[in-house]
N, C-alpha and C positions, 0 to 999 in steps of 0.2 A: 504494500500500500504506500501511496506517495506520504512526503511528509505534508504537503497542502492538507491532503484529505485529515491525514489523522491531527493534524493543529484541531481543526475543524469537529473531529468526534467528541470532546467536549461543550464546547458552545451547541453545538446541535443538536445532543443529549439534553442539556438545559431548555433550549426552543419548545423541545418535543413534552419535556417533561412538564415544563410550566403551559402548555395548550394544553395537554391531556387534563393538567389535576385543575385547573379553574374549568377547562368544559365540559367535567365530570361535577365538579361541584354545581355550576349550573344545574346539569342533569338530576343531580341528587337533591337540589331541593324544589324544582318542578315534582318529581315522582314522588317526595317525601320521606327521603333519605331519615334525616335527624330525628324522625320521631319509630323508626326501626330497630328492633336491639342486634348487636352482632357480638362476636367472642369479647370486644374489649372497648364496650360503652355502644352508639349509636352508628347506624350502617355506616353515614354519611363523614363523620371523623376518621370511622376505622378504614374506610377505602381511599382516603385523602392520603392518611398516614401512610399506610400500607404503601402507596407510589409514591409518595417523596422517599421513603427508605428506599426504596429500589431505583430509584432514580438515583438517591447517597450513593448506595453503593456502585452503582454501573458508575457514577461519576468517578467513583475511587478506583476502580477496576481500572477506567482510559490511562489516570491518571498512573496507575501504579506498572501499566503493560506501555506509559509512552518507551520511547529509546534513551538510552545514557549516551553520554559523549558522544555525540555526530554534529559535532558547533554549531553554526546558530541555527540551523534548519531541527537540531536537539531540542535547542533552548525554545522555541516558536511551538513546538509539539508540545511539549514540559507545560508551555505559559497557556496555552492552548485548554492544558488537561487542569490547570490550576483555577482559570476562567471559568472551563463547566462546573469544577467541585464547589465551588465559592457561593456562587452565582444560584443554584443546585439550593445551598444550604440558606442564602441569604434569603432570597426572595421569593422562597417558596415555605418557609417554617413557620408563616401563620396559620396553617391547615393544623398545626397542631392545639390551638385556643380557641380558634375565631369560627362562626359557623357562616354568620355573613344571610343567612337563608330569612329572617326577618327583613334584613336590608332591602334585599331586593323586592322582597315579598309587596313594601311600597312603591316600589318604582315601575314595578312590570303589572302592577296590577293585579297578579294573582295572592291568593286567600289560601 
């Protein structure tokens, strides 16, 4: 695999991961996710959670299988796989408090 592509499989993993778990969260309080029970609290938390952890760890994974010493085309994979991990944990770790499913509840009009 090029080093372009693999810079790239972090940030893209991040893309995929943050569209997947906000248009599942949508999904999940259209259907009624939060008032669900599942193994550890309510559907709609435990499937948010569930793909930000797996999104961690694939993030950890890119990061931990980039290449060592191959100069800067190294370092560009490396920063590449440290952008998805970051990015991964920063911006997607309100899934783990926040339900948001009231929020919307007023603005889309559904009850």
């Amino acid at each position: 695999m090029s080093w372009p592509v693999q810079a790239l499989l972090g940030p893209g993993l991040w893309a995929l991961a943050f569209a997947g778990i906000y248009s599942l969260h949508g999904v999940g309080c259209a259907w009624g996710w939060p008032a669900r029970p599942a193994p550890l609290g309510d559907l709609q938390s435990f499937t948010l959670i569930s793909l930000w952890l797996i999104a961690l760890i694939g993030a950890a994974l890119i990061l931990w299988r980039s290449p060592e010493g191959k100069g800067i085309s190294g370092d560009i994979v490396k920063a590449g796989g440290w952008i998805g991990l970051v990015s991964t944990a920063l911006t997607l770790f309100p899934v783990l408090g926040l339900s948001g499913c009231e929020l919307t509840a007023g603005i889309t009009g559904i009850e």
